[in-house]
N, C-alpha and C positions, 0 to 999 in steps of 0.2 A: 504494500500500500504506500511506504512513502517511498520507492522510486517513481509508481505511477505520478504523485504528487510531485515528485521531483521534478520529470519531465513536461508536467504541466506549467509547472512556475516557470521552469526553462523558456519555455515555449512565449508564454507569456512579458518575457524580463525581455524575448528578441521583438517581440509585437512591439513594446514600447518602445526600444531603442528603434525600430525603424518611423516610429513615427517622430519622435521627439530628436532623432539626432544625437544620440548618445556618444557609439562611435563614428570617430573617423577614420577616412580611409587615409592613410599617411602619406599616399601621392600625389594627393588630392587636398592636404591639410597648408595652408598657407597663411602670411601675417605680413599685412603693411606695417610697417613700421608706424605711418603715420596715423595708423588708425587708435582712432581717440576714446573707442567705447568699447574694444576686447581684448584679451591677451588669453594666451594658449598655455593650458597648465600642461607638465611633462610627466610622468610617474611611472611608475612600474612596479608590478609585484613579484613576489618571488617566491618559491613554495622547495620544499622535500622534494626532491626526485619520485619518490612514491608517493606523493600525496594527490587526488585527484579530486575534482570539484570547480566551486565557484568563488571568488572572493570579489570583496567590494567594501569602499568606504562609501558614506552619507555625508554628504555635504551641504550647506544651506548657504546664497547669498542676500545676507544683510539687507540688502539696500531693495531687491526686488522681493526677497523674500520666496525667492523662487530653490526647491531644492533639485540638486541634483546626485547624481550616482554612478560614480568610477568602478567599473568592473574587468573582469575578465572571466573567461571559465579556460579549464585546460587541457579541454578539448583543442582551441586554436595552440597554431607552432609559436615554440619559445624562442626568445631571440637568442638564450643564452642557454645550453645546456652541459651540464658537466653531471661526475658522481655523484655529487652533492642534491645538487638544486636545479633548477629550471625557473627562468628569468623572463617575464614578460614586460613588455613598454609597451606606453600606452600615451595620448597627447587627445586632448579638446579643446574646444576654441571656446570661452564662456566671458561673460561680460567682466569690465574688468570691476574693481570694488573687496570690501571684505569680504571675507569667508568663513567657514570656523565647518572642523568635521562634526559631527556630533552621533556617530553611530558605525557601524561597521560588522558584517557576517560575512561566515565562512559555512561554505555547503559541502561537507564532506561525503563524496560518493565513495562509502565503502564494498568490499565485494558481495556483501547480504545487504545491506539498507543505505540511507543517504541519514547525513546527521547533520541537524543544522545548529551553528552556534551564533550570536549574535550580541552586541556588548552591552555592560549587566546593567547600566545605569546612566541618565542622562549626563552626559557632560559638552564640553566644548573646548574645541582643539582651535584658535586663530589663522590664518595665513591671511595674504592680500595675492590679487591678480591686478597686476601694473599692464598698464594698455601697451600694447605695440611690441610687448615684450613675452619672451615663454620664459614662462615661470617654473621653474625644477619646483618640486612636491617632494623629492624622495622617493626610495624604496621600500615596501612594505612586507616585509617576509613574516608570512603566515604558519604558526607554527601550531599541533597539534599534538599533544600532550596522547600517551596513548599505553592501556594495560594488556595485559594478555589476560581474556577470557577464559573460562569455564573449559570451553570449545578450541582453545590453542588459538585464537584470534586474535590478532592486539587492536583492539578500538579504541577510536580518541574517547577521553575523558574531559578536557580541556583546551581552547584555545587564544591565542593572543599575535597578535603583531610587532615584531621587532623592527622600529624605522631607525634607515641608515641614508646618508649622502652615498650615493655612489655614481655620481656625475661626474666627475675625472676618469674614473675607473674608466665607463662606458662610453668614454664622450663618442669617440671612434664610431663605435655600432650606431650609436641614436644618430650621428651625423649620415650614414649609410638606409636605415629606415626612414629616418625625415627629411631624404633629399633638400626636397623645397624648402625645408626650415632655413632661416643665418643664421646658427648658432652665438655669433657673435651678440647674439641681444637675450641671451640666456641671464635670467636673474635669481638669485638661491630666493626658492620661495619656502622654504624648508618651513611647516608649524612652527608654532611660537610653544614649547611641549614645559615652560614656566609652569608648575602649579597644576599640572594639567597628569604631568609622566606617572600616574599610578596604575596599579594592577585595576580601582576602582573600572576604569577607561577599559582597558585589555589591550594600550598602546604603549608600548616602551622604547623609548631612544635609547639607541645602541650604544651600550658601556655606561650606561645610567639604569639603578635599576633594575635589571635586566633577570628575568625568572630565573 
């Protein structure tokens, strides 16, 4: 029963994105410099090598009070894959203005059920989107806490977010994905994670904190 629901939400989460513009296509993603009312957030997730599903932050802007929702599922190809991990990027064009995350889930497709986790308590994470500019966000590695069952299974019991800069690291790749982008008007949009970095959240900056 909740893979059928799985697939229905799926099904659902693409309906939206196609009507509202969620993703872009990154060949196709582009920025005047001079434009006075957008700038293009950059991010990426990053998951276990064995970990499969969906993940996403909730995002709200301030000024329209319009929200939105950064995803990926992993199903699509990872830009970055090694033993470790699998590394996805991801870029949207949104109005420029405050921002603040304020929620985030992780849909775990295991090989008997789907488990869904989502974070415990209201909060609020800051950032700004400066016009004309892409704004780095960070990396989000979704990590999944996980026992060995009754059944020799290991199911997650837990999950959280480890956010790291890793825009140096990457520059190379995201300049090869986001052809059309100038890199050169890349600005750290990195949360303001002041007051914020608790387990309360399920978001922790890397080397702060950290489970």
């Amino acid at each position: 029963m909740k893979s059928s629901l799985f697939y229905f939400s799926f099904l659902f989460i693409l309906f939206l994105t196609a009507i509202s513009g969620k993703c872009q296509i990154p060949s196709k993603l582009t920025l005047d410099k001079s434009d006075t009312t957008s700038g293009i957030v950059l991010f990426s997730f990053s998951v276990p090598r064995q970990s499969y599903g969906e993940y996403y932050l909730d995002i709200f802007h301030i000024e329209s009070r319009k929200r939105e929702k950064l995803f990926f599922h992993t199903s699509e190809v990872p830009d970055i894959k090694n033993k470790e991990m699998r590394i996805y990027y991801g870029a949207k064009l949104l109005p420029k203005g405050e921002y603040k995350i304020y929620g985030w889930g992780m849909i775990f497709n295991g090989a008997t059920a789907t488990s869904t986790y989502t974070s415990r308590a209201n909060f609020s994470i800051p950032f700004t989107i400066f016009e004309g500019d892409i704004n780095y966000l960070g990396d989000y590695f979704g990590i999944f806490r996980r026992i060995t069952d009754q059944g020799g299974l290991k199911v997650p019991t837990e999950a959280y977010f480890i956010v790291s800069n890793r825009y140096m690291e990457d520059r190379e790749l995201i300049r090869n994905k986001f052809s059309s982008l100038n890199l050169n008007h890349v600005v750290d949009g990195m949360p303001d994670f002041a007051g914020n970095n608790t387990a309360y959240s399920g978001l922790f900056l890397k080397g702060i904190n950290v489970p």
